[in-house]
N, C-alpha and C positions, 0 to 999 in steps of 0.2 A: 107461061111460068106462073104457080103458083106455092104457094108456102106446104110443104107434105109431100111434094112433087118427089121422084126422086130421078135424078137422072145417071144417061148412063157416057160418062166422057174418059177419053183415053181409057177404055177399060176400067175405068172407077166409077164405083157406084156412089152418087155423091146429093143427097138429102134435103133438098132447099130448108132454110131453119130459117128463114127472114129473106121477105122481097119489098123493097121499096121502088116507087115509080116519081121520079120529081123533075116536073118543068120550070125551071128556073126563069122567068122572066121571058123574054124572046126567042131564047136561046133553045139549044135542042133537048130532048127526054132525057134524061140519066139513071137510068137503070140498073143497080145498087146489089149484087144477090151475095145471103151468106151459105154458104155449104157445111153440109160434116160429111168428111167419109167415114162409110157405113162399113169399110173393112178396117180400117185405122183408127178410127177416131176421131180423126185428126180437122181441126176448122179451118176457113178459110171463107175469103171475100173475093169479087170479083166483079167487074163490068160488061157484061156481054155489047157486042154493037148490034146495028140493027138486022147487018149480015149474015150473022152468027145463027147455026141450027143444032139443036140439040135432038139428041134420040131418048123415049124416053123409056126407062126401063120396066119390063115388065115383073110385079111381084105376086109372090102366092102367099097365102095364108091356111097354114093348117094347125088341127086340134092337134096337139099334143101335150103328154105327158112328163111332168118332169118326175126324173128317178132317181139321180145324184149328184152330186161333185166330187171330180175328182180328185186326186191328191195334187196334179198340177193349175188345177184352180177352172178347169173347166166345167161347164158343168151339163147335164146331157141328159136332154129331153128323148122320146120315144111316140113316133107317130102312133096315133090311135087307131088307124087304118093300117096301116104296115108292115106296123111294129118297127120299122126300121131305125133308130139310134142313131143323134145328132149332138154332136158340143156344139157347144155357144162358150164363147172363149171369156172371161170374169171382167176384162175390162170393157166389153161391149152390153153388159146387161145386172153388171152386181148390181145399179140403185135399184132397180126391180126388182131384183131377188129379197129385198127387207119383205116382200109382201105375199111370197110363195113360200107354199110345203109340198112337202116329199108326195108324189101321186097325187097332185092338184094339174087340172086340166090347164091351158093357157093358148093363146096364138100365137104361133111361132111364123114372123115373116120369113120367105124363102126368093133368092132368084136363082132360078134355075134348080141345083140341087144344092145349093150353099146357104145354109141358116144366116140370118143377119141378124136379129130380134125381138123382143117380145110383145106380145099387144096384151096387158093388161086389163077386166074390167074396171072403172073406176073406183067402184068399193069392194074389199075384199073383210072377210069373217074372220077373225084370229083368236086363239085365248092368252088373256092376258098371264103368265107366268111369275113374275115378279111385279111389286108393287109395294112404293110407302106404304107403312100404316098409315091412315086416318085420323088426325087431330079431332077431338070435338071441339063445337065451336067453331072451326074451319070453313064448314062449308057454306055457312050464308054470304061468303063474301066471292065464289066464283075462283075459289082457290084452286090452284090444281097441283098435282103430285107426279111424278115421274113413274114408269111403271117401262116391264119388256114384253115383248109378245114371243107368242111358239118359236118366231121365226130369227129373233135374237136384236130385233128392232125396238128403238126403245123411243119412247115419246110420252107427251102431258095428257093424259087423261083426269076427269075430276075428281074428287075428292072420295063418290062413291063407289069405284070401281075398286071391286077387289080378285083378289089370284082364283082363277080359273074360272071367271066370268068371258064370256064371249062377247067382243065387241067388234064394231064395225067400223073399218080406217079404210080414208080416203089414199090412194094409190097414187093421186098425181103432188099432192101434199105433205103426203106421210102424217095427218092429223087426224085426231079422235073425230069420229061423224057421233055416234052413240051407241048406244046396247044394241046386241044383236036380239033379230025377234026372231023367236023360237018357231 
């Protein structure tokens, strides 16, 4: 068992998100795992013994496209090879979503024929859409300003960034990296 692992028990698909291994003095291993399920959400902790076997599930990843959301908050990518049309359900993938536009490629995890979700690059290109003005004077001190991007995500960018410059934000963060280069 490793941390990314995801395994496949009672039918649930269940995500290792933290593995500790701790021998406490004399005493025997204690082995510590936390889980998310990947259909729910939902967390949880647990002990495995030494007994115990897991099966581990097998996943795919394919390019596809995202195309909308729908009115019940789904929102539904379109494979690049198949064309075939997949929701991904809002509570399993909105914090991603700050960092996607409409016909932007992405990886969409799969088992079997069931979306699960998203593999982001690390940094993504946005244009910034709203944006404080600029105080002068400001900027020698590493001030920064508030500002939203295309996608309706909004964060500290600095001082010189103005509306409908193209900048580059880190994906695991949600923070300013810097100017996109042309």
């Amino acid at each position: 068992m490793r941390k990314g692992m995801v395994l496949l028990i009672d039918g649930q698909l269940l995500l290792i998100t933290d593995y500790s291994h701790a021998t406490p003095g004399n005493l025997r291993a204690v082995i510590q795992v936390k889980t998310k399920n990947l259909t729910t959400g939902q967390t949880s902790a647990f002990r495995p013994s030494a007994s115990d076997s897991f099966e581990t599930a097998f996943l795919e990843k394919k390019k596809c496209q995202y195309l909308y959301e729908e009115a019940n908050g789904d929102y539904i990518f379109m494979d690049s090879e198949t064309f075939v049309q997949y929701p991904l359900p809002r509570d399993l993938i909105q914090d991603k979503m700050a960092f996607v536009k409409e016909s932007d490629e992405v990886q969409v995890t799969f088992h079997e024929t069931t979306p699960l979700g998203l593999e982001l690059p690390t940094n993504v290109v946005l244009q910034v859409t709203e944006a404080e003005m600029a105080v002068k004077g400001n900027s020698a001190t590493g001030v920064k300003k508030d500002a939203t991007l295309e996608t309706g995500h909004s964060l500290k960018v600095p001082m010189h960034i103005d509306v409908g410059e193209l900048i580059t934000v880190n994906t695991d963060t949600g923070e300013f990296v810097g100017r996109a280069k042309e």
